[in-house]
C-alpha positions in Angstrom: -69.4 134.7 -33.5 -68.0 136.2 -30.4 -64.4 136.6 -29.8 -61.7 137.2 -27.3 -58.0 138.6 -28.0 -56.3 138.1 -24.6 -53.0 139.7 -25.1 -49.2 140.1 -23.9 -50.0 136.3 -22.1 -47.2 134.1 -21.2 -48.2 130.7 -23.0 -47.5 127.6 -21.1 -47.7 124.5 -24.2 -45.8 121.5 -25.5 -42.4 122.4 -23.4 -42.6 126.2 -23.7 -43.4 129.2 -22.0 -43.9 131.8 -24.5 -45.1 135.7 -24.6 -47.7 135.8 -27.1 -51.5 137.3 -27.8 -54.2 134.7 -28.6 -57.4 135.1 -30.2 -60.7 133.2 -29.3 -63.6 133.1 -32.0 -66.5 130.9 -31.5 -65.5 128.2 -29.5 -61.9 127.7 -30.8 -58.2 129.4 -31.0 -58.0 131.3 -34.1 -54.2 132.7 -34.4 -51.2 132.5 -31.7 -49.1 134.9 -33.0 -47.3 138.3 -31.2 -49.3 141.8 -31.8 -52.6 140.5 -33.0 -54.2 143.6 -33.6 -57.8 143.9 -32.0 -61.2 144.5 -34.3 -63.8 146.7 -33.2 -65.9 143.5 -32.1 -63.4 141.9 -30.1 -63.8 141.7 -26.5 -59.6 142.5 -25.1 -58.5 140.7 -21.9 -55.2 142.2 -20.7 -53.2 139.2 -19.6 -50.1 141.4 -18.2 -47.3 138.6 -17.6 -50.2 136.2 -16.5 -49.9 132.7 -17.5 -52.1 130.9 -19.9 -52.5 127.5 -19.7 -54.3 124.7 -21.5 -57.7 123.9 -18.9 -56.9 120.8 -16.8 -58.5 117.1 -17.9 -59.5 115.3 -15.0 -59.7 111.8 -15.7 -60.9 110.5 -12.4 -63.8 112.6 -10.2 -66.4 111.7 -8.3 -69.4 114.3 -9.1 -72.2 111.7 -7.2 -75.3 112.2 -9.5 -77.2 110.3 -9.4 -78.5 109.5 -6.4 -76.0 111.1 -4.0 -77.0 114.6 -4.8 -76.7 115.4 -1.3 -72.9 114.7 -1.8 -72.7 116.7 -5.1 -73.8 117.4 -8.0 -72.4 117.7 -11.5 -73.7 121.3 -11.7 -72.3 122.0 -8.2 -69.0 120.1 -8.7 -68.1 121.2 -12.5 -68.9 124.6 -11.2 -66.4 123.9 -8.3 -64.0 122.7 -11.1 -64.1 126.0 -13.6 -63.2 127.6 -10.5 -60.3 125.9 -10.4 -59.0 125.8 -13.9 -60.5 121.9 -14.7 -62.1 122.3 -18.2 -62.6 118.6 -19.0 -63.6 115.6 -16.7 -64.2 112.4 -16.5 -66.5 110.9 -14.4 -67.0 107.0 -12.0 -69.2 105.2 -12.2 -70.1 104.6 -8.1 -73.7 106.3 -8.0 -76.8 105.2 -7.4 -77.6 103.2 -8.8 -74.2 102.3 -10.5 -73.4 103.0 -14.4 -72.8 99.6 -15.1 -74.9 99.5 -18.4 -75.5 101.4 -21.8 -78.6 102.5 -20.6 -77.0 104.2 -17.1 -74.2 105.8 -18.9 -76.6 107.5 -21.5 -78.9 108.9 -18.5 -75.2 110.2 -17.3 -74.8 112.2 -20.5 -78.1 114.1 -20.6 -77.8 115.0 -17.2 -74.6 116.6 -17.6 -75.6 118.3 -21.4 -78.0 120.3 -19.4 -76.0 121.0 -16.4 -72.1 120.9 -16.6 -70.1 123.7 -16.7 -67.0 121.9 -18.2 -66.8 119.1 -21.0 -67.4 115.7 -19.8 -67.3 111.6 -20.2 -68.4 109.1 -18.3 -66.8 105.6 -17.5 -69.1 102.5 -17.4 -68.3 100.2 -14.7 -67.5 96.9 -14.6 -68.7 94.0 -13.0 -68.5 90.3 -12.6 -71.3 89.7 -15.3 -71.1 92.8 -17.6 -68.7 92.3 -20.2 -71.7 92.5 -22.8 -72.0 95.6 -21.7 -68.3 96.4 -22.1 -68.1 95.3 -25.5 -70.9 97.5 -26.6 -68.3 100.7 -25.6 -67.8 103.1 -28.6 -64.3 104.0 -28.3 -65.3 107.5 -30.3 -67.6 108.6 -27.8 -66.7 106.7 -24.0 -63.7 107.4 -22.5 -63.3 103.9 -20.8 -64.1 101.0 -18.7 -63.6 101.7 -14.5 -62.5 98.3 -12.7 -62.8 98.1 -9.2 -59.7 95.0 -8.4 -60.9 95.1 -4.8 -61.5 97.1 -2.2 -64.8 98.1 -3.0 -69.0 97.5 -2.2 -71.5 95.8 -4.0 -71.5 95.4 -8.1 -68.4 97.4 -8.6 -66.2 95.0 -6.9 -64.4 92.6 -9.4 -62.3 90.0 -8.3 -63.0 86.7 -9.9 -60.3 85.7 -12.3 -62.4 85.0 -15.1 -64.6 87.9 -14.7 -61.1 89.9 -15.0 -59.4 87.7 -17.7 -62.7 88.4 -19.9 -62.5 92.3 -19.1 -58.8 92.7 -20.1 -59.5 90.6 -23.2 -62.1 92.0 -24.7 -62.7 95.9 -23.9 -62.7 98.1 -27.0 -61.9 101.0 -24.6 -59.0 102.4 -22.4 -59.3 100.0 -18.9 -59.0 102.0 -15.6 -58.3 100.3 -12.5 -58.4 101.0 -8.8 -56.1 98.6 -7.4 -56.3 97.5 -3.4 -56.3 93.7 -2.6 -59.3 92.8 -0.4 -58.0 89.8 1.1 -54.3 91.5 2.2 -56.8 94.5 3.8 -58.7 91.8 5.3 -55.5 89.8 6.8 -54.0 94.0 7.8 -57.4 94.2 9.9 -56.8 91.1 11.5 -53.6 91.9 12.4 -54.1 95.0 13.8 -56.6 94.1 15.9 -54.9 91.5 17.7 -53.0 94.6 19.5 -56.1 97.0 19.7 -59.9 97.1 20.2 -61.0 100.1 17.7 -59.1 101.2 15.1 -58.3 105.0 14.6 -57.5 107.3 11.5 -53.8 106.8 12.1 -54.1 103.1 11.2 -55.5 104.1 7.3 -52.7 103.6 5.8 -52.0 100.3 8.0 -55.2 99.0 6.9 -54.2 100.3 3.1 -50.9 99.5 3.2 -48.0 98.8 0.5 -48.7 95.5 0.1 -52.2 95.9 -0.8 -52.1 98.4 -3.2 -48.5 96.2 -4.9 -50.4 93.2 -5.0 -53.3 94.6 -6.7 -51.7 96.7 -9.4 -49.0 94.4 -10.3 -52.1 91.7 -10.7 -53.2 94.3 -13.1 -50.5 94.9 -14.9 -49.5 91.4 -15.8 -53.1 91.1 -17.1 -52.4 94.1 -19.2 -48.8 92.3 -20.6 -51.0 89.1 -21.0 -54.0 90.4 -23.3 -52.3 93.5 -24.7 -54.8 96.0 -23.4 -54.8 99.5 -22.7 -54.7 100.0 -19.0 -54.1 103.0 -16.9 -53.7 102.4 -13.2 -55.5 105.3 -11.3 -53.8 107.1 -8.0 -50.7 104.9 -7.3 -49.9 106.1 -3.6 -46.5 103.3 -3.3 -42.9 104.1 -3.9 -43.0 100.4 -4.8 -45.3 100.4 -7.1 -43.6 102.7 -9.0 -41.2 99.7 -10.8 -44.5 98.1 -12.4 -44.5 101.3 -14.9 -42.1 102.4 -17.4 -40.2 105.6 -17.6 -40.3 107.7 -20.7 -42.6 109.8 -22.9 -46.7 108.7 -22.8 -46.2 108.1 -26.8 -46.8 104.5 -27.5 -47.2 103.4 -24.0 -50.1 100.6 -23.4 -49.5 100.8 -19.7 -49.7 104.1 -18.0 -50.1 105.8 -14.6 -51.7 108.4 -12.0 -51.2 110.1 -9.3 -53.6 112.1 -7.6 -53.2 115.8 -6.3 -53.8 114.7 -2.8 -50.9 112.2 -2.7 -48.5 114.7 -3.9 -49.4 117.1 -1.0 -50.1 115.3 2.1 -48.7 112.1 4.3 -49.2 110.1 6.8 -48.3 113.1 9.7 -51.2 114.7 8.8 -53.3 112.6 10.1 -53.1 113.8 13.3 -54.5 117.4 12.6 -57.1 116.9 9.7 -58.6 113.1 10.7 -61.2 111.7 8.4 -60.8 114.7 6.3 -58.0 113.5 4.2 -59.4 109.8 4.8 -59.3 108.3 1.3 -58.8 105.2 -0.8 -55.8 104.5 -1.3 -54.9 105.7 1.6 -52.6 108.6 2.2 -49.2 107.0 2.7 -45.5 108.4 4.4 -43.3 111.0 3.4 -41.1 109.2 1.3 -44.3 107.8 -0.8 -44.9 110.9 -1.3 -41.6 112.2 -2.4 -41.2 109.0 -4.6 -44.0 109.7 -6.6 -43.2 113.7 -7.2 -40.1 112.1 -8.3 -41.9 110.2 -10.6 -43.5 113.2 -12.1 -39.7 113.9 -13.4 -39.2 110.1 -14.6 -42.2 110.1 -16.5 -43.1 106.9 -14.7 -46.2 108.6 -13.6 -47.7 110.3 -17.3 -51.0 111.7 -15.9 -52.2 114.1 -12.5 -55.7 113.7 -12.0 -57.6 114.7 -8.5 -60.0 111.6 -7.8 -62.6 114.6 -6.3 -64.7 112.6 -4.0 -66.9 114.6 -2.1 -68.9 113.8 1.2 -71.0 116.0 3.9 -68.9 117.8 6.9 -71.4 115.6 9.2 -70.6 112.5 7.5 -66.7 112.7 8.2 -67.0 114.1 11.5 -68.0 110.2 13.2 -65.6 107.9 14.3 -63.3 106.2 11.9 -64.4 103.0 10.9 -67.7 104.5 10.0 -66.5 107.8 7.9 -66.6 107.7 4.5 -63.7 107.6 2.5 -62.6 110.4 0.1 -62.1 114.4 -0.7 -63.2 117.2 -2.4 -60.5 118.6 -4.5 -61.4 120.1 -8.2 -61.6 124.1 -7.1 -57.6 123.5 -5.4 -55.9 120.8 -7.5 -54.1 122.7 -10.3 -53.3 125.7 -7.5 -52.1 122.6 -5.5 -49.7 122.0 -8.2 -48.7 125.7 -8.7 -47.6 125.4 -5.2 -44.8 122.6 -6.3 -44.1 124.6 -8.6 -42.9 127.8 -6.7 -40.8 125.3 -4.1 -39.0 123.9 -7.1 -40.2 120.2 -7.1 -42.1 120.4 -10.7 -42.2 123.2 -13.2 -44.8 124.5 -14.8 -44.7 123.3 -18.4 -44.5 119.7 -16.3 -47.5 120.6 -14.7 -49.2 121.4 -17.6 -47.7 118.3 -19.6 -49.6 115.9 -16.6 -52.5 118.0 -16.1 -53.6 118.5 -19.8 -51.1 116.7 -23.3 -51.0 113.6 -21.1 -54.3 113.0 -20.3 -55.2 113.9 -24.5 -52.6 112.0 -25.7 -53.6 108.8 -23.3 -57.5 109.2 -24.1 -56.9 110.1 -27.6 -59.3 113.4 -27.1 -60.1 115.4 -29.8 -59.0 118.8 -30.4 -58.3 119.5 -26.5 -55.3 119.7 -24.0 -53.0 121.7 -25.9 -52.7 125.7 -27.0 -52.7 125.5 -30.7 -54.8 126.9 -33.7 -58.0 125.3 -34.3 -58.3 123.7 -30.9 -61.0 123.9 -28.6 -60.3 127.3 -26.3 -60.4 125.9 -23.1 -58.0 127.7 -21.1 -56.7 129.2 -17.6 -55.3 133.0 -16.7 -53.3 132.1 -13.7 -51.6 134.9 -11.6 -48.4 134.1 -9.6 -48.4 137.4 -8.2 -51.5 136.8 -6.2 -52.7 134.4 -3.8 -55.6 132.6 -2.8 -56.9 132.0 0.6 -58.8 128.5 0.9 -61.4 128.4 4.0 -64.3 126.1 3.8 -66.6 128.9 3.4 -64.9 130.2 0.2 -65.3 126.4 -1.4 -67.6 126.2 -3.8 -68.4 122.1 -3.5 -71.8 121.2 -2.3 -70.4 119.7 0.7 -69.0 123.4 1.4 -65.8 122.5 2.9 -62.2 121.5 2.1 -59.0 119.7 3.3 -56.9 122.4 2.1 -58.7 124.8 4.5 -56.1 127.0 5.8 -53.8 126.8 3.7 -52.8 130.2 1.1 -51.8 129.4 -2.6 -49.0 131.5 -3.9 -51.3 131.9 -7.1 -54.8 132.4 -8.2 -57.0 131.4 -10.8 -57.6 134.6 -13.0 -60.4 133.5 -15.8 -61.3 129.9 -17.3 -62.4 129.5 -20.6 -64.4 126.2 -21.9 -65.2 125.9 -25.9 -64.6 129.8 -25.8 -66.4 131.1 -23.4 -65.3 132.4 -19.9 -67.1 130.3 -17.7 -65.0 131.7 -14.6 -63.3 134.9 -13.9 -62.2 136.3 -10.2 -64.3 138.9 -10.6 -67.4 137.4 -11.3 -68.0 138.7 -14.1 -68.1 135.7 -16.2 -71.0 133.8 -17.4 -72.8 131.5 -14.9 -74.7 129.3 -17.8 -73.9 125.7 -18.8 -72.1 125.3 -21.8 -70.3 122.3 -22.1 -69.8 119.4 -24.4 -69.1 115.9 -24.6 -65.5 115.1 -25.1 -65.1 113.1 -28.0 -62.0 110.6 -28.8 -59.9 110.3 -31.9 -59.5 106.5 -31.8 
């Protein structure tokens, strides 16, 4: 089997930071230990004071196959993700047409056996007549059950009581929500029309407001209390929102929640200089949202950092509001997005890697990843925070070739990436370009 010793690395895991050597054979970690001495055979990676890091689990992206290939891909969009120090996602179920049976989801799987450069899952979605479909989940192999609780198009959108009551009751799997209420988006549009004839990117998070997004998760929540389920609210964007969730470790928890990469970086003032670009639902909310939920990170009221990558053509963002499409691509910059924090003092890094990877194991129960120990899977990052990284669109490697963080210079660079062993991504490009990625499987 082939093997790595990447030495003199400063290990980022379970609270620490620690100066160690660590060696790779097959597709697992073998020892941890100081002064591993090399073998003839083994391939050496001088890590020099770099940071190693367990690879990032995404639990929310967007990779648009099938049927929006001209969006993304999951070749393009894993590839995109390695780049960026992601080594496990999960995937929604919006395509076309929309996982929202067995049959779907399994179609989903052998796409991405052939073509993903990171491990991957795939959430069925719900609707208002599938819960046959729900109950058929494996909770060893699928990683959950997506509801749309408004705010959405076609199948997806679930907002009959009943239809909700019977999801919440009966799903074998982890429920993961995307909370907006329709009908207080509906009464915001009203209202804002009264004073105006079009509406303009500044009045997204109008349209989107507090109340929407409170009134939807709460409504979730208190289903969650009722039935006992497992629920995990996806990007909560609200200072308000934030008293619906508990503080404290992830351990035990039956209610948990995210915020996404974007939210923790931008507010409403931008706006005015990137447009439809940072367009997205939920919406991209004030300052002090923003600040409440980094705060959040500290409380532990928020367990998991996800990216909700959500990709769309230049030309498609570049029409007038009301018609652009909502979302952003975000996988290659995320964890460098959260570096970034991290050198202004707002989180540190073994809180970054705590949301970024043991939450999201711990919460899905996955097996064998999101930590640095013996016997795990070797999916890793080499970050340098000596370096830098300049983000242009032209430097992004999404299908849609562009990015909201275009401009903008990270303090730090993503060195190599490992997945099940191998280093799928190195600066130099000198890693290997093939597919080799597995399913994630769930210890539950």
């Amino acid at each position: 089997m082939s093997a790595t010793l990447i030495k003199n690395a400063l290990v980022v895991n379970e609270g620490q930071i620690t100066e160690t050597d660590l060696l790779i054979v097959g597709d697992k970690i073998e020892k941890i230990a100081t002064d591993i001495p090399a073998r003839q055979t083994d391939r050496i990676i001088e890590a020099n004071g770099c940071y190693l890091l367990p690879g990032m689990i995404d639990d929310q992206v967007h990779f648009r196959e099938p049927g929006l290939t001209n969006k993304g891909t999951i070749a393009s969009e894993s590839r995109a993700a390695v780049a960026g120090g992601i080594t496990s996602y999960m995937e929604m179920p919006n395509v076309n047409p929309a996982t929202t049976n067995i049959e779907a989801l399994t179609k989903k799987y052998a796409i991405a056996a052939e073509r993903s450069h990171a491990n991957y899952a795939f959430y069925l979605g719900a609707t208002e007549d599938n819960i046959e479909q729900i109950k058929r989940l494996d909770p060893k192999i699928h990683c959950g059950v997506k509801v749309f609780m408004g705010a959405s198009t076609g199948d997806l959108l679930v907002e009959a009581p009943q239809a909700l009551d019977a999801i919440f009751r009966e799903s074998p799997v982890l429920i993961v929500t995307h909370c907006e209420s329709s009908p207080v988006i509906r009464e915001n549009r009203e209202a804002l029309l009264h004073s105006k004839a079009v509406l303009s990117i500044e009045d997204h998070p109008k349209l989107r407001d507090v109340h929407a997004c409170y009134a939807s998760s709460s409504y979730a929540v208190d289903l969650a209390k009722k039935y006992q389920s497992q629920l995990h609210v996806l990007h909560i964007t609200t200072e308000k929102e934030l008293s619906l969730f508990e503080a404290g470790p992830i351990k035990n928890k039956h209610i948990t929640a995210e915020a996404c990469v974007h939210h923790l970086w931008f507010n409403d003032r931008d706006y005015a200089s990137l447009g439809n670009l940072i367009k997205c639902n939920p919406s991209i909310k004030s300052k002090n949202d923003r600040d409440a939920l980094i705060h959040a990170l500290h409380t532990n009221q928020i367990d998991i950092v996800a990216t909700d990558h959500a990709p769309h053509t230049l030309a498609e963002k570049m029409v007038d509001y009301e018609r652009a499409p909502a979302g952003l691509p975000l996988v290659q910059h995320a964890l460098l997005s959260l570096l970034e924090h991290v050198k202004h003092g707002r989180l540190s890094l073994t809180q970054v890697v705590e949301k970024t990877a043991h939450n999201p194991a711990l919460r899905y129960a996955i097996a064998e990843r999101g930590f640095v120990r013996e016997d795990y899977y070797a999916d890793l990052v080499l970050v340098d925070s000596q370096s830098f990284t300049a983000v242009t669109h032209e430097n992004s490697l999404y299908h849609c070739a562009w990015s909201p963080f275009s401009g903008i210079e990270f303090s730090s660079k993503i060195k190599s990436t490992w997945v099940n062993g191998r280093q799928v991504f190195c600066s130099d490009n000198s890693a290997t370009d093939k597919p080799l990625a597995m399913p994630l499987a769930f210890a539950r």
